[in-house]
C-alpha positions as CSV (number, residue, x, y, z in Angstrom):
1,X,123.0,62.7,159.6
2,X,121.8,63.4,156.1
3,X,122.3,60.9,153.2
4,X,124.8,63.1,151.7
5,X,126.9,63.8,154.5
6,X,127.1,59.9,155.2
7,X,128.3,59.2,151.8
8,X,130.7,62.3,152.2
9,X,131.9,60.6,155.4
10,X,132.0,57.4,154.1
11,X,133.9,58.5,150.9
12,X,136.5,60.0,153.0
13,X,137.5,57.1,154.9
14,X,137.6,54.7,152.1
15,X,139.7,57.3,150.5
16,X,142.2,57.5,153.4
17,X,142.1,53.7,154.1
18,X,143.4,53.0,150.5
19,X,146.2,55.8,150.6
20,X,147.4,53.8,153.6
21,X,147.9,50.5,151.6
22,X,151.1,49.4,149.9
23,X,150.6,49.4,146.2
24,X,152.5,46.1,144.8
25,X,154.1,46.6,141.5
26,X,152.8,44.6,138.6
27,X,155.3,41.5,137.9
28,X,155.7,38.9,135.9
29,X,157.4,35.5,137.0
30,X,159.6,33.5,134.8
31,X,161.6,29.7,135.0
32,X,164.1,28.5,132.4
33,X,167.6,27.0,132.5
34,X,171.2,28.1,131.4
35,X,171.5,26.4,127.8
36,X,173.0,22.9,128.3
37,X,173.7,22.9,132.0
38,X,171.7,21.9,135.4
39,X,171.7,25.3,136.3
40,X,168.2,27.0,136.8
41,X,166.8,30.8,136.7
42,X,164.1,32.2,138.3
43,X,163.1,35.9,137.6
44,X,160.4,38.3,138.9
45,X,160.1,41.3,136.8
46,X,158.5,44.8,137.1
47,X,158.7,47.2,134.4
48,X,161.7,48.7,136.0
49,X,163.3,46.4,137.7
50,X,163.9,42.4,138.4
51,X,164.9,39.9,141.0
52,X,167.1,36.7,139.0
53,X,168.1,33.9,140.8
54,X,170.3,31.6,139.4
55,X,170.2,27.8,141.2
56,X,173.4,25.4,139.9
57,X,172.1,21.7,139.9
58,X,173.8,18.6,142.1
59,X,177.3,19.2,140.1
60,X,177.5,23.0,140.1
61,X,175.3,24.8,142.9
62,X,178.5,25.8,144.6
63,X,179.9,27.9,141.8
64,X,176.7,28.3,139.8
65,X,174.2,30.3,142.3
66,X,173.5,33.6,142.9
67,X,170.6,36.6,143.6
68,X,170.5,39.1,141.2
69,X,169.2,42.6,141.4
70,X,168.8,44.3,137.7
71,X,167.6,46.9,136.0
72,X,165.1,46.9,133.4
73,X,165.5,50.1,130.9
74,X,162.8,51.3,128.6
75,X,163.5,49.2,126.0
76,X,163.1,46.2,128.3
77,X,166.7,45.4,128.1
78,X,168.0,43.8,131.5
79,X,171.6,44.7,132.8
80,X,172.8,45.1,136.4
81,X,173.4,48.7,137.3
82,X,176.7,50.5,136.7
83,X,177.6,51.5,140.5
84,X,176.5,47.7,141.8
85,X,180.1,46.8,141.0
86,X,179.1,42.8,140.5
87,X,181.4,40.1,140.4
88,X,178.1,38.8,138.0
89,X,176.9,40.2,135.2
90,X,173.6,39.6,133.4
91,X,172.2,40.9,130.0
92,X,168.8,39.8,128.2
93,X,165.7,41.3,127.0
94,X,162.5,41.1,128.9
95,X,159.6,40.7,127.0
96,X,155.8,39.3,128.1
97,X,156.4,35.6,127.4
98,X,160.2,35.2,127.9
99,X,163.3,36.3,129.2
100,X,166.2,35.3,127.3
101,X,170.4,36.6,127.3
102,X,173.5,35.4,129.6
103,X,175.0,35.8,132.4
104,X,178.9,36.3,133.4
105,X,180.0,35.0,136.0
106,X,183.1,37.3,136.2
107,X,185.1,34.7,133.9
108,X,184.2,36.8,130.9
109,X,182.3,33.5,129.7
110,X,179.2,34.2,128.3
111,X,176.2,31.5,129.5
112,X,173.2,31.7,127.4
113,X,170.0,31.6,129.4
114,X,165.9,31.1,128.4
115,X,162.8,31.6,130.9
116,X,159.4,31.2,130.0
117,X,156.4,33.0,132.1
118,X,154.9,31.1,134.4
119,X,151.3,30.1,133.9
120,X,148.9,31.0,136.5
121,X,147.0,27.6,136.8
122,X,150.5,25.5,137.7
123,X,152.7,26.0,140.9
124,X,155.5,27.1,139.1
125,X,157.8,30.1,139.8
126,X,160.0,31.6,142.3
127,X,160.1,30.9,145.9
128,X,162.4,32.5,148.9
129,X,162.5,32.5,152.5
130,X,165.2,32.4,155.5
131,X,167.0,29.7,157.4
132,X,170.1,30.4,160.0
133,X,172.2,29.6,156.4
134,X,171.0,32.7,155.0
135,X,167.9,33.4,151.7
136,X,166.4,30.2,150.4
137,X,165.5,30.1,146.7
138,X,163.3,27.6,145.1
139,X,163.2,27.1,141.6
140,X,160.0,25.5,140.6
141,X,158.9,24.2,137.2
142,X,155.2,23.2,135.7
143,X,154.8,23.5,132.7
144,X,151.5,22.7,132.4
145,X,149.0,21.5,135.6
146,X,149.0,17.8,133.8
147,X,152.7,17.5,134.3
148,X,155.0,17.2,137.6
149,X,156.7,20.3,139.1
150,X,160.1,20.1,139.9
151,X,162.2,21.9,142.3
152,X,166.2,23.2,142.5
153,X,166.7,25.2,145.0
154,X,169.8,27.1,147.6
155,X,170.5,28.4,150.7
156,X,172.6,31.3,150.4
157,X,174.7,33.0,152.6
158,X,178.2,32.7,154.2
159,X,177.8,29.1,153.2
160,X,176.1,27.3,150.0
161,X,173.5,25.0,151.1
162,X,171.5,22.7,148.7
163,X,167.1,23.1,149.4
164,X,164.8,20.5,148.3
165,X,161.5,20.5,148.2
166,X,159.1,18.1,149.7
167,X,158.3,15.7,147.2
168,X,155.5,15.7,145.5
169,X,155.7,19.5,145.3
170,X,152.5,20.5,146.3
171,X,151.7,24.6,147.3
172,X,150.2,24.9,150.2
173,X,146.7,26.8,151.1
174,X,149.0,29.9,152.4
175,X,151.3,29.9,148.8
176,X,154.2,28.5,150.9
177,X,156.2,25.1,150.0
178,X,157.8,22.9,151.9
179,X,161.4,22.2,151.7
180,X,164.4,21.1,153.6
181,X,167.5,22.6,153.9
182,X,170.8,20.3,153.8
183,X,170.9,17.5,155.5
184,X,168.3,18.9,158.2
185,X,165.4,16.9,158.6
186,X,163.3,20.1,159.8
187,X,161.1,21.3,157.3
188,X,161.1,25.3,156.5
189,X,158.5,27.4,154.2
190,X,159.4,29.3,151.0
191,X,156.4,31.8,149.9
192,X,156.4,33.2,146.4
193,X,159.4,35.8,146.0
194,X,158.5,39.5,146.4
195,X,158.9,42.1,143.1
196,X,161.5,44.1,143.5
197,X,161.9,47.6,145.0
């Protein structure tokens, strides 16, 4: 085989190797809090779309929690579609540092709400998983790899189900923490949440 029909070769299955891989959309991740509550948001963003999920604390998980899907418009303005028909709704504005708006919970109450990218060198950001209670959210906060994360987290599905993590809240070699569901003393894994579609 001559040099130039190896490398013609060889081109053309590097070429059809990498058509066959997924291409994951760039996203940003972002933790904050509803203004003046125990309530916590997590948000992965794309340039098109987001995932938002909205963890109560001890005294308001039950009422307070909730996966979002939203769109993100040109102008970086976050709303949920017109034909999801939500019982929620969520405005803000997405920008490269911080995601900031409210959310409705179908009370016509507007809650103010603040999320700050998460840095690269913490453990912070937004975990999911399953359990037989339905999608697990964490919530994780780190500020800064001198400080101590903090977790809120749900189980949600027919039922509302507090999740805690492990504590300390340490990110394991895979990218999975450890949490516990309930009461449960079995341990499950949350992995960092996927962008959305």
């Amino acid at each position: 085989m001559t040099l130039t029909r190896y490398f013609s070769v060889a081109l053309a299955l590097s070429a059809f190797a990498c058509s066959d891989e997924r291409v994951q959309p760039f996203a940003r991740v972002y933790t904050g809090e509803l203004t003046g509550t125990d309530v916590r948001v997590g948000i992965i963003a794309t340039e098109h779309r987001a995932r938002v999920f909205v963890c109560g604390g001890a005294s308001s998980y039950e009422t307070m929690t909730r996966w979002i899907t939203a769109d993100v418009d040109a102008a970086h303005r976050l709303s949920i579609p017109a034909d999801a028909a939500p019982t929620w709704g969520i405005q803000g504005q997405v920008g490269d540092t911080e995601v900031s708006g409210s959310i409705d919970i179908g009370d016509a109450v507007p809650r103010v709400f603040r999320a700050t990218v998460v840095s690269e060198r913490t453990i912070g950001g937004l975990y999911e998983g399953t359990a037989p209670c339905g999608r697990l959210g964490l919530i994780v906060v780190h500020l800064n790899p001198d400080t101590t994360p903090a977790g809120q987290g749900a189980c949600v599905g027919p039922t509302l189900e507090q999740v805690n993590p492990l504590e300390p809240i340490v990110r394991d070699p895979d990218g999975t923490i450890r949490v516990k569901v309930g009461g449960s003393d079995a341990e499950r894994q949350v992995r960092p949440a996927a962008p959305p579609n």
